[in-house]
C-alpha positions in Angstrom: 47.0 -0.5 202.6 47.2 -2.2 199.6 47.6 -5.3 201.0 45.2 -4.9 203.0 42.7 -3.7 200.9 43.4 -7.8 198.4 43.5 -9.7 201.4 39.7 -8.4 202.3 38.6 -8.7 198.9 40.6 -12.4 199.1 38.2 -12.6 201.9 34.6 -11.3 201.2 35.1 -13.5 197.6 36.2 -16.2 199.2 34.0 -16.6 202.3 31.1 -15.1 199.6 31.5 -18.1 197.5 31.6 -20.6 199.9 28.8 -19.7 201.5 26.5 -19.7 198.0 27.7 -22.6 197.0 26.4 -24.0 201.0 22.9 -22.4 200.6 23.0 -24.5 197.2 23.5 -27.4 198.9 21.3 -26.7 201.4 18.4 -26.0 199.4 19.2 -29.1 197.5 19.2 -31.4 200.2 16.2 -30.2 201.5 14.1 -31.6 197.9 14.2 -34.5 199.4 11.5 -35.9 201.9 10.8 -35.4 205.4 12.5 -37.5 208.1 12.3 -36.8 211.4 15.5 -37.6 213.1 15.2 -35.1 216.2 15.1 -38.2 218.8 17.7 -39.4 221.2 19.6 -36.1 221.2 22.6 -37.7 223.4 23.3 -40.9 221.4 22.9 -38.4 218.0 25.8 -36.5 220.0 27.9 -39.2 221.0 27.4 -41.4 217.3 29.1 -38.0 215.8 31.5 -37.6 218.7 33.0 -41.1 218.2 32.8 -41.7 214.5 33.0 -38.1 213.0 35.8 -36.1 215.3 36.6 -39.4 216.8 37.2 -41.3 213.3 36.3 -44.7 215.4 35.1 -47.1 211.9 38.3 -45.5 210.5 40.7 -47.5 212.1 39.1 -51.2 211.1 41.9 -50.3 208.5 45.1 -48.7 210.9 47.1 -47.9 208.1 45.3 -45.8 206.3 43.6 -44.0 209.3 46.6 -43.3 210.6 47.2 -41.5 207.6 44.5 -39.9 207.4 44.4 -39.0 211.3 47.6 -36.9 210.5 45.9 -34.3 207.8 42.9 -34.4 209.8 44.9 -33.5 212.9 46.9 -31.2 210.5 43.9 -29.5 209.1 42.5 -29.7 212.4 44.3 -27.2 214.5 46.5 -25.7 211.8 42.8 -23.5 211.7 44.4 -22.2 215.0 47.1 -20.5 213.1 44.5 -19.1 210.9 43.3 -17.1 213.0 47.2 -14.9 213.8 46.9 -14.7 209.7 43.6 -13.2 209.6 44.6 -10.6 211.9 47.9 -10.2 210.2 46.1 -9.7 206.9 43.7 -7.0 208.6 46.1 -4.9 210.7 48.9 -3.5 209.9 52.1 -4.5 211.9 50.5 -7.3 213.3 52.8 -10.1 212.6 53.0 -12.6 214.9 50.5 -11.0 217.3 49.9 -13.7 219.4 53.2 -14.2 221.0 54.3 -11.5 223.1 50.6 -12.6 224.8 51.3 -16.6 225.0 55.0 -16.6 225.0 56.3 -20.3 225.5 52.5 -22.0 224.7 52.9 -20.0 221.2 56.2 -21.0 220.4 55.0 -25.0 221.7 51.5 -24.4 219.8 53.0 -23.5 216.3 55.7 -25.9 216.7 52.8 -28.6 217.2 51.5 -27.2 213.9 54.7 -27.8 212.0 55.2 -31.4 212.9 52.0 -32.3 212.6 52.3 -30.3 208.9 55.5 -32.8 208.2 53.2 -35.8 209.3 50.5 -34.6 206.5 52.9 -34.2 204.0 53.9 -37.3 204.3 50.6 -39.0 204.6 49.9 -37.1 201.1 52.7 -38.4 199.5 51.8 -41.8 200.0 47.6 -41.5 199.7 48.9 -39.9 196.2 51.0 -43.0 196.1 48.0 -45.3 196.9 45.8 -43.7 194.1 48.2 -43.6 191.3 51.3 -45.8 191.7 49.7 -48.9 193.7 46.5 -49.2 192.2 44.6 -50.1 194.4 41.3 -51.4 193.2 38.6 -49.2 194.9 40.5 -46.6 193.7 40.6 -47.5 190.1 36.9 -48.8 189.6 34.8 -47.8 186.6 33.2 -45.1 188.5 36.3 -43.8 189.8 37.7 -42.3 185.9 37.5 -38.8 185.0 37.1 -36.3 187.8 36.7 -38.4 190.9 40.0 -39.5 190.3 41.5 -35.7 189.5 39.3 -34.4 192.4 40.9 -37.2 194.5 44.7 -36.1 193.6 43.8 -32.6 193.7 43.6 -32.0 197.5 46.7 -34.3 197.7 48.4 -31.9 195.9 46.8 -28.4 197.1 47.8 -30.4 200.5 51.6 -30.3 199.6 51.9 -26.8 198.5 49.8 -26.0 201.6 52.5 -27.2 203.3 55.5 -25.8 201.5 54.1 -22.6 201.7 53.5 -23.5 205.7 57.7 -23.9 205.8 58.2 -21.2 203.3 56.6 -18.2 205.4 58.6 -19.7 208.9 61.5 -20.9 207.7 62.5 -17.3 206.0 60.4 -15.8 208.6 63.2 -17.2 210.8 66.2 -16.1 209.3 64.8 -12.7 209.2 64.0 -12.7 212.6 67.7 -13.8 213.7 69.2 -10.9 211.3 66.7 -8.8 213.4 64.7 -7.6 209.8 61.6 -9.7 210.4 57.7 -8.4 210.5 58.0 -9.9 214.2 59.4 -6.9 216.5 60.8 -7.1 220.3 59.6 -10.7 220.7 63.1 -11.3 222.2 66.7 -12.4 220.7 67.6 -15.6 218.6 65.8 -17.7 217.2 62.3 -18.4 217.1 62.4 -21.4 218.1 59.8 -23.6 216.3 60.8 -27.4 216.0 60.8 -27.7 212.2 61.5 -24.3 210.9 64.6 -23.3 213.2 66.6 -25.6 211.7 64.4 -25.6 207.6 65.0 -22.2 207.5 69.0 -21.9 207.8 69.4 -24.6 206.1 67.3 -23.4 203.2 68.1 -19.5 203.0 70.7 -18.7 204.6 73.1 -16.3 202.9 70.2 -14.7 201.0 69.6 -10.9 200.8 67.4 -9.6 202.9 64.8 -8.6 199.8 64.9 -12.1 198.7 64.1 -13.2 202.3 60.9 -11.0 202.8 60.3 -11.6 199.4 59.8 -15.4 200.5 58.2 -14.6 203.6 55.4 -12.9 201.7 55.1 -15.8 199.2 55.0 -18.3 201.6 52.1 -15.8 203.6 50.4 -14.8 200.4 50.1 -18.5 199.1 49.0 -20.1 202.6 46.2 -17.9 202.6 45.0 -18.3 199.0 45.5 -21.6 199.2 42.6 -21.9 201.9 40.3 -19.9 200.0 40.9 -22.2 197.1 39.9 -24.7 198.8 37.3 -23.3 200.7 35.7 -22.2 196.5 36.9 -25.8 196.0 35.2 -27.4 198.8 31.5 -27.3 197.3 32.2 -29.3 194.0 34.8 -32.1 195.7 34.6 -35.0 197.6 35.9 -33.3 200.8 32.9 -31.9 201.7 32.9 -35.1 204.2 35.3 -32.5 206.0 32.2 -30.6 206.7 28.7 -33.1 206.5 30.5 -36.1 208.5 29.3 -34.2 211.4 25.6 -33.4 211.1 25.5 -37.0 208.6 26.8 -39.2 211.7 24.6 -36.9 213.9 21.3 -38.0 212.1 22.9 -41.5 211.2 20.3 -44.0 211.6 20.1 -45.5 215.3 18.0 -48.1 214.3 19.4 -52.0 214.6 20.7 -52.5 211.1 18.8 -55.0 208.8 15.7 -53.3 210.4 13.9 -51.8 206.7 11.0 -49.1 206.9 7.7 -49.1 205.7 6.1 -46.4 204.1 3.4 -45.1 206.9 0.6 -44.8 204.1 0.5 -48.7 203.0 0.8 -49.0 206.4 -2.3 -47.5 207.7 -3.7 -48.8 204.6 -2.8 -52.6 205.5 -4.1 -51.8 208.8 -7.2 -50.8 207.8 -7.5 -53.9 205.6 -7.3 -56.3 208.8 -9.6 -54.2 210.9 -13.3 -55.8 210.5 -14.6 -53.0 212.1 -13.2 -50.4 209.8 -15.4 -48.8 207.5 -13.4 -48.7 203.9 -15.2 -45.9 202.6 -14.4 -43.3 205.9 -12.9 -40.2 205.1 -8.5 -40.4 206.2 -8.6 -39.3 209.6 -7.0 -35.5 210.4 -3.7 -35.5 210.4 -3.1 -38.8 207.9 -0.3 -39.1 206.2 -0.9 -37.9 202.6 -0.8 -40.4 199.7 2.4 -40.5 197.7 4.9 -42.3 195.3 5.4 -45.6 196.7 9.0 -46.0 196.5 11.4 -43.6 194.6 12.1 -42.8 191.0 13.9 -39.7 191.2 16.4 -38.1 193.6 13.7 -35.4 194.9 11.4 -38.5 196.2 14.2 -40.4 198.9 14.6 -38.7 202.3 16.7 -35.7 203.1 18.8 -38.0 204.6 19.6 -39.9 201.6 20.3 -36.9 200.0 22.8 -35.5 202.8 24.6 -38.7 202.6 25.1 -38.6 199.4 26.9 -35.4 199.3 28.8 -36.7 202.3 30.3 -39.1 200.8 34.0 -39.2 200.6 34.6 -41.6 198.0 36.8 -43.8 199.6 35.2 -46.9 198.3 34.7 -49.2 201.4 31.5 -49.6 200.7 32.2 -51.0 197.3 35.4 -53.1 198.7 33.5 -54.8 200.7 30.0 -55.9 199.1 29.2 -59.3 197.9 27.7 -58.6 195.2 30.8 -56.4 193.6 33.6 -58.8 194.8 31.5 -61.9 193.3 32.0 -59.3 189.9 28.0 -58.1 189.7 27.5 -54.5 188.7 26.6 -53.0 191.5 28.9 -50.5 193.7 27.5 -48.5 196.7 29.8 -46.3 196.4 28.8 -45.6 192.6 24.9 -45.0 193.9 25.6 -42.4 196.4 27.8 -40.5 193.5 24.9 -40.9 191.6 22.5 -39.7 193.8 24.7 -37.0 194.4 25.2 -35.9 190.9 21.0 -36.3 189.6 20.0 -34.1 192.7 23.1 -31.7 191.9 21.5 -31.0 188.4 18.0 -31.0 189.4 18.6 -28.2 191.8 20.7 -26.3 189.2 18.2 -26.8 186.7 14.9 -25.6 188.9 17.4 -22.8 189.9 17.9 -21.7 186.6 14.8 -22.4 184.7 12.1 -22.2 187.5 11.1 -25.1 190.2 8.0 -26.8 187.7 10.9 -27.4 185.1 11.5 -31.1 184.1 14.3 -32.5 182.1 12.8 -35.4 181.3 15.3 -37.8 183.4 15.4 -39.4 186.5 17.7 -41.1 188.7 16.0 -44.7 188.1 17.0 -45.6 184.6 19.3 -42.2 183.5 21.8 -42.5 186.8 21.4 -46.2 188.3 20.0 -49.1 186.5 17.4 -51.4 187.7 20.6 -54.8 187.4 22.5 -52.8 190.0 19.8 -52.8 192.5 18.9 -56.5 191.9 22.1 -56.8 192.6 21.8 -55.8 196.1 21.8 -58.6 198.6 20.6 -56.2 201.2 23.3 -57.5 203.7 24.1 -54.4 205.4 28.2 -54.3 204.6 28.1 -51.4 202.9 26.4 -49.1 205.9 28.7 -51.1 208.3 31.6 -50.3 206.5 31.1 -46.4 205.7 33.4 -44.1 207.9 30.8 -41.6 208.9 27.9 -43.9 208.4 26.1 -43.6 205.2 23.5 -45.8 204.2 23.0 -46.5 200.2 21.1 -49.4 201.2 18.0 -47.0 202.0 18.3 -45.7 198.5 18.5 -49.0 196.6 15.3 -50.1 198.8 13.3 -46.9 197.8 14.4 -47.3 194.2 13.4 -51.3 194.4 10.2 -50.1 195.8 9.1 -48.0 193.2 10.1 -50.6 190.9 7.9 -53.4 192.3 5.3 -51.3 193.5 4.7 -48.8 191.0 5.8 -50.5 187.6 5.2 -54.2 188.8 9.0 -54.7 187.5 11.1 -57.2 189.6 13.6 -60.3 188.9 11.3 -63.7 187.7 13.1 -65.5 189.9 11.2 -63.3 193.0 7.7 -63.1 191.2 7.4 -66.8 191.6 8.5 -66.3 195.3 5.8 -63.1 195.5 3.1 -65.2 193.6 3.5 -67.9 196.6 3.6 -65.8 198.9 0.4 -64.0 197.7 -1.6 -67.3 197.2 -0.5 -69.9 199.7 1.0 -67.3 202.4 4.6 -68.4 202.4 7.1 -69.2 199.4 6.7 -72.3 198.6 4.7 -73.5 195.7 2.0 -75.8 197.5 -1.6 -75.1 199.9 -0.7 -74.0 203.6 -3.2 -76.9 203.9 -0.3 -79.6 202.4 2.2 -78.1 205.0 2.0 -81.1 207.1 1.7 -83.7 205.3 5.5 -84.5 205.6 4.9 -86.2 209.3 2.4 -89.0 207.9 5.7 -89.9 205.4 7.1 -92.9 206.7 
């Protein structure tokens, strides 16, 4: 009863802070601005299908999605097993419940779940590998220091002892079970029979007493089953949220052609209006008009929900960055260093307004504090970085938004576009001369 009693306080704290750190989120994300994204229901499902559970933009890179397929396969349906350890941890005598039921497909199913767990362990080896021994560049950018880079080891290695634990709990499991002294009763004689831990498990503890044996059993039990609530606590502040928001993010991923920018609806009516010589300026907005607001965006709270879940879906793997002009030709910008940034300014504002009321102000704001107005000159507006992204985030409609504000609110942008804007405003193209000149060039001889 004991036991029983920590593993449902395990649970209830665990599955309790998870799901206040979610509402957190949540309530951050939805700061930012409306969007309506509720069109084309079956290309939503079918984008997520193909590049969230499918991982298709992946594998532009084999290697490393190969790698990664394996502890997404191993996280995947090792959630199967889950389920026989929830039960074990609620009822007593209930180890391995499931197989007197399933027989043969249990003995095939957890089987599947070790080699797949062999496959992930090596896959974290070398991504840990990759991070710290290669160095490879996107991995070691500016950005990158501190705790992205900690974060970025730490699941490796939660990952690992995941696993150990995985072979710990089966593999003494087993020799138990073949000495007829394991948890598992009348399930039949011999061994087991899973792929891995028939053979790991003899090979490891055979000859041990009996007490040792259960005594690794229960470790191996005991520290799978903290080790997912650690990470499920973790989940919240780390990069592998992805494992979560790359679902509804690809789901309400843009569908628009890419290279295709929006305008803001109001200077749009207001343009409109404008051209319209029948239009009478001084009419009052007509019911249902969009309301006047911030042209652009300074802070995090004025971009889009959108912007704001892609930001915290973001998995940091720096693809984005890897492959935009402007970074490889050594200007400051990184995409992959605005969505982190956008992630953390809308992080604090939320913790702030939740701690000190919603009219507080800090006094910063993502323009300026966060992202500076060089990286988003930077910005060719080329569309690599959204074409690159696994699950399809878009930092290019964040570095708009921010230009926006910048040019439209604060008159601020390069000199070497407010001679172009200039033109364009006077003659009605970029060039420096009348529209009325634009043809001399065919009496030239």
């Amino acid at each position: 009863m004991i036991s029983i009693a920590l593993f449902a306080l395990l649970f209830l704290v665990g599955w309790g802070f998870f799901g206040w750190n979610m509402y957190k989120i949540r309530s951050n994300i939805f700061m930012g601005r409306k969007l309506d994204r509720s069109d084309n229901k079956g290309e939503r499902f079918k984008t997520m299908m193909l590049i969230a559970f499918g991982q298709k933009k992946m594998f532009t890179r084999p290697i490393p999605a190969l790698l990664h397929l394996a502890i997404y396969g191993a996280f995947t349906i090792t959630q199967i097993e889950l389920i026989e350890i929830f039960i074990d941890g609620f009822v007593p005598h209930a180890h391995r419940i499931f197989r007197p039921s399933l027989g043969g497909f249990y003995t095939f199913l957890i089987s599947f779940i070790e080699i797949l767990s062999v496959f992930a362990l090596i896959a974290s080896i070398i991504f840990l590998s990759r991070r710290n021994l290669l160095k490879i560049p996107r991995f070691n950018m500016k950005e990158m220091n501190g705790w992205p880079k900690l974060d970025g080891n730490m699941i490796l290695f939660m990952e690992i002892i995941l696993v150990a634990c995985i072979f710990t709990m089966n593999g003494a499991d087993e020799v138990l079970y073949r000495e007829g002294l394991s948890h598992a009763k009348d399930l039949g004689d011999g061994s087991m029979g899973f792929t891995i831990s028939s053979f790991l498990g003899p090979l490891l503890f055979d000859g041990l007493e009996p007490a040792t044996l259960h005594s690794l059993e229960r470790i191996g039990w005991w520290g799978h089953i903290i080790m997912v609530f650690a990470f499920l606590s973790y989940l919240a502040y780390s990069k592998h949220l992805h494992i979560i928001f790359a679902f509804p993010n690809t789901y309400y991923s843009n569908l628009e052609k890419k290279g295709r920018l929006t305008n803001m609806e109001s200077v749009t009516n207001e343009v409109k209006l404008m051209m319209d010589p029948t239009a009478d300026p001084y009419a009052a907005p007509p019911e249902g008009a969009v309301e006047p607001q911030r042209f652009g965006a300074k802070d995090a709270t004025d971009l889009t929900w959108k912007s704001l879940l892609d930001s915290y879906s973001c998995t940091e793997c720096g693809r984005c960055t890897s492959s935009c002009p402007a970074n490889i030709t050594g200007k400051l910008l990184s995409p992959r260093k605005i969505m982190m940034s956008t992630r953390d300014r809308i992080t604090e504002i939320g913790d702030n307004k939740r701690k000190h009321g919603n009219d507080y102000d800090d006094g910063k704001s993502l323009l300026g504090d966060y992202i500076t107005e060089e990286e988003l000159w930077a910005c060719t507006s080329c569309n690599a970085c959204v074409q690159e992204c696994p699950i399809n985030i878009d930092p290019l409609s964040i570095i708009v938004d921010l230009r926006r504000y910048l040019v439209m609110e604060e008159s601020k942008l390069p000199t070497e576009l407010a001679g172009m804007a200039t033109n364009i405003e006077n003659n009605g193209a970029p060039w420096q001369f009348s529209p009325t000149d634009r043809l001399n060039w065919k009496d030239e001889e």
